[in-house]
PDBQT receptor file of N, H, CA, C and O in Angstrom, charges set to zero:
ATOM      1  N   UNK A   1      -2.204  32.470 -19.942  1.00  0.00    +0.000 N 
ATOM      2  CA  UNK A   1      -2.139  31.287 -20.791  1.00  0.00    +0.000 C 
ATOM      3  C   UNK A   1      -0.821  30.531 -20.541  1.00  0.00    +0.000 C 
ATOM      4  O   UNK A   1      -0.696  29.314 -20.677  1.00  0.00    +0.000 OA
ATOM      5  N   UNK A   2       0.029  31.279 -20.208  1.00  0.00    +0.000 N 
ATOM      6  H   UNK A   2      -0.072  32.268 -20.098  1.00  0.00    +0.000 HD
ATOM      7  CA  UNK A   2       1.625  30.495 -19.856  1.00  0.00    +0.000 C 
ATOM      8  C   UNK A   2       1.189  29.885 -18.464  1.00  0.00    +0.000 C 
ATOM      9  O   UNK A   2       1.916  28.899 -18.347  1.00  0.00    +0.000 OA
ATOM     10  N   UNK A   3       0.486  29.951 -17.499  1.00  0.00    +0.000 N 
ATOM     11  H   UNK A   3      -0.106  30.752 -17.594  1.00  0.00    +0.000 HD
ATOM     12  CA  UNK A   3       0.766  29.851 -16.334  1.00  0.00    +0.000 C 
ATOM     13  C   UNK A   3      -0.157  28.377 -17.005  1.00  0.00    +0.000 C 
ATOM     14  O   UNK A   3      -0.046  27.545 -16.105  1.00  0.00    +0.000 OA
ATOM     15  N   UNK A   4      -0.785  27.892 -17.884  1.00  0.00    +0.000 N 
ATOM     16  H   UNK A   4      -0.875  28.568 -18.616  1.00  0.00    +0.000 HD
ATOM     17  CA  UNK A   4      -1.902  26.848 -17.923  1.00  0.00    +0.000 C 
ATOM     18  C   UNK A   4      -0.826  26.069 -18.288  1.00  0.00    +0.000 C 
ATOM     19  O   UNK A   4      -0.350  25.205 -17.552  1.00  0.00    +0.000 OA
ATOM     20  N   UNK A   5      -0.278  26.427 -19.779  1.00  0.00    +0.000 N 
ATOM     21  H   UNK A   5      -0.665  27.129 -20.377  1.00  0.00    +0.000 HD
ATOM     22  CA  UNK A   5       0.731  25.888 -20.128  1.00  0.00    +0.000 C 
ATOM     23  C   UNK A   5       1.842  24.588 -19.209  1.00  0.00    +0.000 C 
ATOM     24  O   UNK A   5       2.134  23.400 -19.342  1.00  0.00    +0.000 OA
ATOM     25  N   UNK A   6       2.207  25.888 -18.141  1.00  0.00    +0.000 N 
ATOM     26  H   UNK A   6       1.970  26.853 -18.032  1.00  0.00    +0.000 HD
ATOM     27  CA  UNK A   6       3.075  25.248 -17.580  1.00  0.00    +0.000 C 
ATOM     28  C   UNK A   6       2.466  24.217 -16.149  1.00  0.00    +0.000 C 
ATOM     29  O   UNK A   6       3.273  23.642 -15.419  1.00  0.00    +0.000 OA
ATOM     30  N   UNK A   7       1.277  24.143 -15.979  1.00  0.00    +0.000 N 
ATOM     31  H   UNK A   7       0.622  24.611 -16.572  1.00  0.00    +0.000 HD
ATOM     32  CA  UNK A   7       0.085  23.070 -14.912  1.00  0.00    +0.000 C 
ATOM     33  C   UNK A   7       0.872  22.520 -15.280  1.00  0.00    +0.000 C 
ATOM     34  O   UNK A   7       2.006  22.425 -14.812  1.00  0.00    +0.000 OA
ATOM     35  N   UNK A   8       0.123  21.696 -16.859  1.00  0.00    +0.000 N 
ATOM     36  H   UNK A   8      -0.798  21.773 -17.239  1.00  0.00    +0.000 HD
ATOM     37  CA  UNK A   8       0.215  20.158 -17.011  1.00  0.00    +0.000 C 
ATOM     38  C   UNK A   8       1.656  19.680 -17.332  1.00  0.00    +0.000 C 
ATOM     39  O   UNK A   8       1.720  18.460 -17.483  1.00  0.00    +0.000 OA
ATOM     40  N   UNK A   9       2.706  20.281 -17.458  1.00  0.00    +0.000 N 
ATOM     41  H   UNK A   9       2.654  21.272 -17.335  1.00  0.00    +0.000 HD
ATOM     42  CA  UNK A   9       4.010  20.186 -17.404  1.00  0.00    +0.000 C 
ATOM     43  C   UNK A   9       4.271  20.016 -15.918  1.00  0.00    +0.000 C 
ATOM     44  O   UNK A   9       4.409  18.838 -15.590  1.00  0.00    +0.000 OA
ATOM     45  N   UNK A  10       4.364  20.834 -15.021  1.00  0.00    +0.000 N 
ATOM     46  H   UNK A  10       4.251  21.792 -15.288  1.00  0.00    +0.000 HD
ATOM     47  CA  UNK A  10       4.345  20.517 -13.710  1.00  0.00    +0.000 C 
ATOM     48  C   UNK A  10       3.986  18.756 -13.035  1.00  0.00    +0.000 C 
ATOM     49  O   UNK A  10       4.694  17.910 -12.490  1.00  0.00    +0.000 OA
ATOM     50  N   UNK A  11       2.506  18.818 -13.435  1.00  0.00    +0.000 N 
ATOM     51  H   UNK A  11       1.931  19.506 -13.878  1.00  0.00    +0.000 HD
ATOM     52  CA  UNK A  11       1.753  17.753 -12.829  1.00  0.00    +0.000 C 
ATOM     53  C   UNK A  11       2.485  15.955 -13.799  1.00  0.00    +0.000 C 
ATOM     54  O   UNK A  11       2.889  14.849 -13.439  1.00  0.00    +0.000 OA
ATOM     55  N   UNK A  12       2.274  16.667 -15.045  1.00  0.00    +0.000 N 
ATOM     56  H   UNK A  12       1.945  17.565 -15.337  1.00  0.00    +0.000 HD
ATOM     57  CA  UNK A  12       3.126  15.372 -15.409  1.00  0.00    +0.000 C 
ATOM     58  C   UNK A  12       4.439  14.870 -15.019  1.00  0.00    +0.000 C 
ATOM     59  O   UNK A  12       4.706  13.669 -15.068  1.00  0.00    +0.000 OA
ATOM     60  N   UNK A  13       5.588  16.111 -14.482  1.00  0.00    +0.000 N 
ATOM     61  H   UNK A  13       5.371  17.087 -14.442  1.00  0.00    +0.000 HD
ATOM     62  CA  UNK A  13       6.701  15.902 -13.999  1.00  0.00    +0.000 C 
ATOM     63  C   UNK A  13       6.278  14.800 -12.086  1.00  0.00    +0.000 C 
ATOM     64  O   UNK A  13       6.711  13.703 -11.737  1.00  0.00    +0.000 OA
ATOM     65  N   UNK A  14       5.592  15.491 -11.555  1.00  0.00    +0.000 N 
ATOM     66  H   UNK A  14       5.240  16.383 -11.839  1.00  0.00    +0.000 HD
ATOM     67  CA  UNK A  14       5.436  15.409 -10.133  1.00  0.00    +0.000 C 
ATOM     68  C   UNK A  14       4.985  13.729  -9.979  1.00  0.00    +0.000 C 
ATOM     69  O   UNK A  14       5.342  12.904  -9.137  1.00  0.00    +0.000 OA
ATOM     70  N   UNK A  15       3.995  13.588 -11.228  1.00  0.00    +0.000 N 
ATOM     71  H   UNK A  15       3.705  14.258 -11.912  1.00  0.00    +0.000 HD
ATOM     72  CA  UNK A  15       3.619  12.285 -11.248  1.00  0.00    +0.000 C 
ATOM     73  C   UNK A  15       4.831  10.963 -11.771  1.00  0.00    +0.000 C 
ATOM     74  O   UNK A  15       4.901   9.761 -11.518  1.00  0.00    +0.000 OA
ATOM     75  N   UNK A  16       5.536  11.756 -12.468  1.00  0.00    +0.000 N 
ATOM     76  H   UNK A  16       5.479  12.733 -12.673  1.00  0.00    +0.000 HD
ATOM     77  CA  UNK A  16       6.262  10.738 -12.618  1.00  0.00    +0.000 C 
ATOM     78  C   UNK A  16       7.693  10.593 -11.744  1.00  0.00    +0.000 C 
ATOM     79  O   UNK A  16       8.627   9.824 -11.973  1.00  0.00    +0.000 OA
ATOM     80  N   UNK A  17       7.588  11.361 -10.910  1.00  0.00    +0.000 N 
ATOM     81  H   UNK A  17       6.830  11.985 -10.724  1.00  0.00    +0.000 HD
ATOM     82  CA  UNK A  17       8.365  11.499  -9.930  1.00  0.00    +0.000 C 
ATOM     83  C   UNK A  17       7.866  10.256  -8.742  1.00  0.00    +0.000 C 
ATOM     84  O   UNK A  17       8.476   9.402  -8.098  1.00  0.00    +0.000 OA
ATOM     85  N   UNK A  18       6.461  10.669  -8.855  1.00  0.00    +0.000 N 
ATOM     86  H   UNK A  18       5.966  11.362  -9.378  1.00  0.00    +0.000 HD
ATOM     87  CA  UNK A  18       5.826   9.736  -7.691  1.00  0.00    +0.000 C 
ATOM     88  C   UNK A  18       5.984   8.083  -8.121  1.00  0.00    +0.000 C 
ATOM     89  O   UNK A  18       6.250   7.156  -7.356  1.00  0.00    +0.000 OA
ATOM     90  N   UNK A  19       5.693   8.009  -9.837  1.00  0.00    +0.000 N 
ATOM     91  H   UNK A  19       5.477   8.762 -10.458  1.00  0.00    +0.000 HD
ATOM     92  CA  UNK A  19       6.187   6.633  -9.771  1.00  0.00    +0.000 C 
ATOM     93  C   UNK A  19       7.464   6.209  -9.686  1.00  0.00    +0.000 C 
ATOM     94  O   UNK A  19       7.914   5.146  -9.257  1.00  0.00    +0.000 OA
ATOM     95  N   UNK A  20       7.894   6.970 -10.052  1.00  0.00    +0.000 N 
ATOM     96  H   UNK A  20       7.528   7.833 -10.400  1.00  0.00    +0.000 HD
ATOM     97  CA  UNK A  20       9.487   5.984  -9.373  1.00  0.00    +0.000 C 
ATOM     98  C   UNK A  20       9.755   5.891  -8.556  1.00  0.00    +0.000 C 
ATOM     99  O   UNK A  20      10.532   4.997  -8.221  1.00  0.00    +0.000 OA
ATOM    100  N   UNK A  21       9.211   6.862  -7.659  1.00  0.00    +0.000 N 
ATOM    101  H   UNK A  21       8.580   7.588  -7.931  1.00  0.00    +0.000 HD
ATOM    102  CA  UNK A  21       9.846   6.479  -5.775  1.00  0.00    +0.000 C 
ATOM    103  C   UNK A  21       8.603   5.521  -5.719  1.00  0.00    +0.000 C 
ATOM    104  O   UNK A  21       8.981   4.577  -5.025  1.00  0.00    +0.000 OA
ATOM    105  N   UNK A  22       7.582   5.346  -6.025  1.00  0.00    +0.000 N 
ATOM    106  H   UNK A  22       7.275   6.113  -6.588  1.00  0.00    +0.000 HD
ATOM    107  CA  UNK A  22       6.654   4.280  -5.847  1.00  0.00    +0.000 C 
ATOM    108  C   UNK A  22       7.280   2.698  -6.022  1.00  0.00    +0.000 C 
ATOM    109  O   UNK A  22       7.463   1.853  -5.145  1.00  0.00    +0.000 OA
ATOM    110  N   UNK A  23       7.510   2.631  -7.340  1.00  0.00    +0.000 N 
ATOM    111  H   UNK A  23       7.362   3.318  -8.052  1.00  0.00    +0.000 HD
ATOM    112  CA  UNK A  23       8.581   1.594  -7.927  1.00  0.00    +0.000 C 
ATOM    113  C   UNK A  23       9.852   1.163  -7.203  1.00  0.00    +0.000 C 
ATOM    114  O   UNK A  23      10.210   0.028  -6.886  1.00  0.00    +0.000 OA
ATOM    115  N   UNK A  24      10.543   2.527  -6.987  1.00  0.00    +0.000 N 
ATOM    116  H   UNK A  24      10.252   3.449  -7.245  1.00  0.00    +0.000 HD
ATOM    117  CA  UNK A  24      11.925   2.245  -5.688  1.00  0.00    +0.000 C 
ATOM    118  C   UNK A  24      11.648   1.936  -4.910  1.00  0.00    +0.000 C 
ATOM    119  O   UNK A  24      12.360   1.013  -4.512  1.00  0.00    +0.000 OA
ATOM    120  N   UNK A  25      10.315   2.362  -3.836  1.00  0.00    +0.000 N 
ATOM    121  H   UNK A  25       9.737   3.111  -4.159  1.00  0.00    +0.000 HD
ATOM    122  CA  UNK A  25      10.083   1.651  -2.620  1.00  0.00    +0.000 C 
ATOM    123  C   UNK A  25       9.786  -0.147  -2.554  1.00  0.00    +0.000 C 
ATOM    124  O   UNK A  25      10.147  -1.033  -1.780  1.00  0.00    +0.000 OA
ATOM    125  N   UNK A  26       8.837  -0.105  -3.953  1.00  0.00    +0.000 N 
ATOM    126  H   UNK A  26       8.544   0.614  -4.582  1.00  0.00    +0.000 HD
ATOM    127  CA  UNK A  26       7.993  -1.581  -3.709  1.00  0.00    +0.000 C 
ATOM    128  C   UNK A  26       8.795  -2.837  -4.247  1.00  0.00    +0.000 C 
ATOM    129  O   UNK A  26       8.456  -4.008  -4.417  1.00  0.00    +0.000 OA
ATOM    130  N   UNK A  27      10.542  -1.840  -4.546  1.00  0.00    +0.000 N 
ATOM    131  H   UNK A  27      10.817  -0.889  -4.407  1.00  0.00    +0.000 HD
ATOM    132  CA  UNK A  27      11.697  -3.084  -5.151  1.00  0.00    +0.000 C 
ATOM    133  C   UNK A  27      12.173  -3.250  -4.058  1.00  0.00    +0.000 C 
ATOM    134  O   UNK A  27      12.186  -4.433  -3.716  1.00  0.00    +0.000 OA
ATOM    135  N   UNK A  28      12.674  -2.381  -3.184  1.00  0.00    +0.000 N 
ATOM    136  H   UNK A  28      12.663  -1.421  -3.462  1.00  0.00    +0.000 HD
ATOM    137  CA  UNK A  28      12.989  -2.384  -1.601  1.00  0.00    +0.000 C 
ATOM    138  C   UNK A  28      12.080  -3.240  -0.784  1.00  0.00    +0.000 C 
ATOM    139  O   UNK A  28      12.652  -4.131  -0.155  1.00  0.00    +0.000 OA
ATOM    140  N   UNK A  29      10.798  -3.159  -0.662  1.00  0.00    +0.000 N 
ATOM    141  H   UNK A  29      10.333  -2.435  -1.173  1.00  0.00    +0.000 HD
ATOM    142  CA  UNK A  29      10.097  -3.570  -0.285  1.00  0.00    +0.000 C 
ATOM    143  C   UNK A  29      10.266  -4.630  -0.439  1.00  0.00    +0.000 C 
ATOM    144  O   UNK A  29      10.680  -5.128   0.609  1.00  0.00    +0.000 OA
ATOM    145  N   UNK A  30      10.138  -5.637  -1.555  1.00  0.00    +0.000 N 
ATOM    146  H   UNK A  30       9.802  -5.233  -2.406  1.00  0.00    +0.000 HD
ATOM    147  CA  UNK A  30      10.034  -6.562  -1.465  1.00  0.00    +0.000 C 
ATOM    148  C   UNK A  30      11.270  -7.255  -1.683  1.00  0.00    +0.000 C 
ATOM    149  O   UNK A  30      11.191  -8.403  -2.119  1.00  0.00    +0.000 OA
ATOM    150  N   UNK A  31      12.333  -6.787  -1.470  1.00  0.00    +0.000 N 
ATOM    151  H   UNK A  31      12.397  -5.854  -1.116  1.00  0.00    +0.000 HD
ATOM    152  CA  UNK A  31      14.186  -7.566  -1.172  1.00  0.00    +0.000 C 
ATOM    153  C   UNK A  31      13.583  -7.287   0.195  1.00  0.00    +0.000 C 
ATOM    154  O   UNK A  31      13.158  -8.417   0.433  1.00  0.00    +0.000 OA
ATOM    155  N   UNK A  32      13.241  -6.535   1.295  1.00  0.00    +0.000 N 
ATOM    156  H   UNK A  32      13.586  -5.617   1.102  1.00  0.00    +0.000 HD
ATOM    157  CA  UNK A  32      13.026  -6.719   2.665  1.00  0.00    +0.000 C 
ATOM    158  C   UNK A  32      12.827  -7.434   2.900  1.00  0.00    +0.000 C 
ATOM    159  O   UNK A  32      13.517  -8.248   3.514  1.00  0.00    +0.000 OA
ATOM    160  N   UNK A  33      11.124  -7.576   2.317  1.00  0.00    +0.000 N 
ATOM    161  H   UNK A  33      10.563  -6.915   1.818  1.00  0.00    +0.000 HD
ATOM    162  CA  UNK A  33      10.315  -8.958   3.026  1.00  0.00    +0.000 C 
ATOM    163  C   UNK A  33      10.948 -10.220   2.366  1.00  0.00    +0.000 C 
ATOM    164  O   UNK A  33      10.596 -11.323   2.785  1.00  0.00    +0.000 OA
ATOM    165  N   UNK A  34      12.094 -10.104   1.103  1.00  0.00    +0.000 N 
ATOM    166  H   UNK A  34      12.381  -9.208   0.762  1.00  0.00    +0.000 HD
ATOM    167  CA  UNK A  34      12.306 -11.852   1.045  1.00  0.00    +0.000 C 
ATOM    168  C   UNK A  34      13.565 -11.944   2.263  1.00  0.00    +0.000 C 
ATOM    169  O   UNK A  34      13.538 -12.692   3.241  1.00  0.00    +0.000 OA
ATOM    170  N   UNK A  35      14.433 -11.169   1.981  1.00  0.00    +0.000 N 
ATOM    171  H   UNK A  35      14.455 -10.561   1.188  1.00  0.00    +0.000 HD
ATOM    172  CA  UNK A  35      15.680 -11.372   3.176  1.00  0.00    +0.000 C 
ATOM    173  C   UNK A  35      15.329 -12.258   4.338  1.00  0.00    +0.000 C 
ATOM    174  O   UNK A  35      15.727 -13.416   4.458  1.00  0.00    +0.000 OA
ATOM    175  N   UNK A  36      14.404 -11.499   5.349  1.00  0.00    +0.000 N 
ATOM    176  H   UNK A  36      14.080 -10.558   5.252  1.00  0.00    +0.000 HD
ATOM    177  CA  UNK A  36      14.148 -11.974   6.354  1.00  0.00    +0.000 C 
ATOM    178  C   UNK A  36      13.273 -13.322   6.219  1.00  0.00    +0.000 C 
ATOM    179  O   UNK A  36      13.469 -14.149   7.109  1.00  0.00    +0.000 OA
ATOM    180  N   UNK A  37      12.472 -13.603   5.367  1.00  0.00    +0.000 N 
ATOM    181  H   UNK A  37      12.313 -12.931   4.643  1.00  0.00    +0.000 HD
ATOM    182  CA  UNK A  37      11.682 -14.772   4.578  1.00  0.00    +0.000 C 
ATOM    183  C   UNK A  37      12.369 -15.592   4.724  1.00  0.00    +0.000 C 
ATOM    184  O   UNK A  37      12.156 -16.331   5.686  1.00  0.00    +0.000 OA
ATOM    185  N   UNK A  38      13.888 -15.945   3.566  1.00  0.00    +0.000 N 
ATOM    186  H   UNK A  38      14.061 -15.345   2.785  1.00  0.00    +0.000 HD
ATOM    187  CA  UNK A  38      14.417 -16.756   3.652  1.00  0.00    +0.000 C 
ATOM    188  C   UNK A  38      15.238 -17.219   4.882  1.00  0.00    +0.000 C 
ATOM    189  O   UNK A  38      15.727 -18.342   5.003  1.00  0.00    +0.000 OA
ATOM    190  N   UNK A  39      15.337 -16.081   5.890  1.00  0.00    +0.000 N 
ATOM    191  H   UNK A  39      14.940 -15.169   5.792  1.00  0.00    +0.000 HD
ATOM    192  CA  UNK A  39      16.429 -16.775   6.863  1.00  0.00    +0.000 C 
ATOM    193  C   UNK A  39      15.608 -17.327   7.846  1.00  0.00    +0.000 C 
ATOM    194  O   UNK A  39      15.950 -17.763   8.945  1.00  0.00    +0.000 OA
ATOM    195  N   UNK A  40      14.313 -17.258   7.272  1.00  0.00    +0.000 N 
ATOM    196  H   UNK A  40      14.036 -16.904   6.379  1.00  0.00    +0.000 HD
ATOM    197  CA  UNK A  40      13.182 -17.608   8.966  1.00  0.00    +0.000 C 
ATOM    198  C   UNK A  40      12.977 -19.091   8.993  1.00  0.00    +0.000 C 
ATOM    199  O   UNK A  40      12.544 -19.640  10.006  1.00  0.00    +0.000 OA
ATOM    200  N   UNK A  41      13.295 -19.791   7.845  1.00  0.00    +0.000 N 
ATOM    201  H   UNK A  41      13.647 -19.346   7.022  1.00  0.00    +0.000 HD
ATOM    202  CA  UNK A  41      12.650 -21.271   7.743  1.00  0.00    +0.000 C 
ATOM    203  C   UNK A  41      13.877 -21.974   7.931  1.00  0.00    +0.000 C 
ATOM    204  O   UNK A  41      13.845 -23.168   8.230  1.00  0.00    +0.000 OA
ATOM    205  N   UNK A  42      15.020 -21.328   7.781  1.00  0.00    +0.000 N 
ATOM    206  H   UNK A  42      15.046 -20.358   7.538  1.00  0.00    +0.000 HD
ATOM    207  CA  UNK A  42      16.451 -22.322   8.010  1.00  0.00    +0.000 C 
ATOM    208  C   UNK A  42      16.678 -21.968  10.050  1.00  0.00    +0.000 C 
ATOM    209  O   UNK A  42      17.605 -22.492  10.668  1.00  0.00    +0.000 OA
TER     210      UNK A  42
């Protein structure tokens, strides 16, 4: 019963792990794609 316990503790940690590097990437992501954006039309 401890080992069930501790799944959904696990899985909720892992997931919210995944969104923030999700979130960190797609803020990165998109300072990338404007950087080069803006210097392409000047």
């Amino acid at each position: 019963m401890k080992l069930l316990g501790s799944q959904p503790s696990t899985r909720s940690r892992i997931s919210s792990i995944v969104i923030f590097f999700l979130s960190f990437f797609l803020l990165i992501g998109c300072t990338d794609a404007t950087d080069p954006k803006e210097e392409e039309p000047v």
